[in-house]
SEVO-283455 format. One record per residue (C-alpha): residue number from 1; residue in three letters; x, y negated, z. Coordinates in steps of 0.02 Angstrom, whole numbers. Layout:
residues N
> i,aa,x,y,z
> NUM,Ala,X,Y,Z
...
end
This chain:
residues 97
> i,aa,x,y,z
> 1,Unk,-258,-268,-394
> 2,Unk,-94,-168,-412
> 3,Unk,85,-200,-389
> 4,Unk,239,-97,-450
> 5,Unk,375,-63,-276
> 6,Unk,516,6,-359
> 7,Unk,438,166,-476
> 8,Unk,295,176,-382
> 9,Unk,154,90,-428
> 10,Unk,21,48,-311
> 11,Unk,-179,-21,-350
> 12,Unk,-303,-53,-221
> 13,Unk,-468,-144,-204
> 14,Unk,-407,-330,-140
> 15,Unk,-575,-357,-40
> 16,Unk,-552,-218,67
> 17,Unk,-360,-264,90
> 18,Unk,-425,-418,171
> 19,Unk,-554,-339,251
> 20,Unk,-430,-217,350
> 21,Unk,-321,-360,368
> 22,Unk,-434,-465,454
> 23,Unk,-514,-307,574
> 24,Unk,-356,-199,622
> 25,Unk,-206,-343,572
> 26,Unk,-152,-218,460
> 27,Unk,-94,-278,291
> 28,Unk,-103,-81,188
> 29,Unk,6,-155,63
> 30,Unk,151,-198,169
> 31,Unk,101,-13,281
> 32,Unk,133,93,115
> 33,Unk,287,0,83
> 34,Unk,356,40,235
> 35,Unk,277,222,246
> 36,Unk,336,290,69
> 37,Unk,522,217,75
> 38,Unk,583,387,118
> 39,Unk,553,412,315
> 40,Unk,485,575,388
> 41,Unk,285,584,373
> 42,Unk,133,702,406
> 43,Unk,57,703,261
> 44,Unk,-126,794,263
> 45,Unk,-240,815,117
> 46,Unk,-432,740,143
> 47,Unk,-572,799,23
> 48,Unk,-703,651,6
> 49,Unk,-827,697,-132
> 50,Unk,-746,749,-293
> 51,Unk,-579,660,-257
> 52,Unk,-403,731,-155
> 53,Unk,-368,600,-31
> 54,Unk,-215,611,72
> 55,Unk,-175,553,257
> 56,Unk,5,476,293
> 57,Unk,54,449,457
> 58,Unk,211,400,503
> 59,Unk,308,282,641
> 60,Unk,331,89,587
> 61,Unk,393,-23,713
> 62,Unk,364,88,861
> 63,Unk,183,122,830
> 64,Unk,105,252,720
> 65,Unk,-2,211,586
> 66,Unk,-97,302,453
> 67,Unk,-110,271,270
> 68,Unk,-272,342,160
> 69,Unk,-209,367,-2
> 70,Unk,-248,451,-175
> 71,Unk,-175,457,-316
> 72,Unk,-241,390,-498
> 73,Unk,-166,404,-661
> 74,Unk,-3,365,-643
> 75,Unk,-35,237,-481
> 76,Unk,-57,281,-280
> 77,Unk,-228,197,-249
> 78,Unk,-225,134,-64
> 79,Unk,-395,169,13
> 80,Unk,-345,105,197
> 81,Unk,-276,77,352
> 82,Unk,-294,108,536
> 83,Unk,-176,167,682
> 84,Unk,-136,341,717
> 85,Unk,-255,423,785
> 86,Unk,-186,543,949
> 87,Unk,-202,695,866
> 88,Unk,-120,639,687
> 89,Unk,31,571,824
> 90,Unk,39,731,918
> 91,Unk,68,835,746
> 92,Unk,187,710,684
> 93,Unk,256,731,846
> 94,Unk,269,918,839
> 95,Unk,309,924,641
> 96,Unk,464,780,660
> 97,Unk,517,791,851
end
């Protein structure tokens, strides 16, 4: 699937969309929306395999989430999901106030 949000382009795999949707009630979709509109973030690169991943985490509706992320071609592929974990808070924390 993919979807254009302004310039940026987003693609991600619609089965695990719904997937994450129906385990953690987090739509990714809307969550990268919301992350990359311009608000502070911690944003911390992940190596899985051969591929840069990245970490977002950053405050949406009084709660701190965390947005997997890589990007491909000339779209940011959304991997997942999930709430901040404490740690990833605590460095946004220190990194943002």
């Amino acid at each position: 699937m993919g979807t254009r949000v302004d310039t940026t382009e987003f693609s991600w795999d619609e089965a695990k969309r719904q997937a994450v949707s129906a385990v953690r009630g987090i739509d990714f979709l809307d969550l990268a929306k919301a992350l990359l509109d311009g608000r502070p973030l911690l944003t911390m690169p992940r190596r899985r395999g051969e591929e840069d991943r990245f970490v977002s985490v950053g405050l949406v509706g009084g709660r701190f989430y965390a947005l997997v992320w890589t990007q491909r071609e000339t779209a940011i592929r959304l991997i997942t999901a999930r709430r901040a974990r404490d740690e990833e808070e605590r460095q946004y924390r220190d990194l943002h106030g």
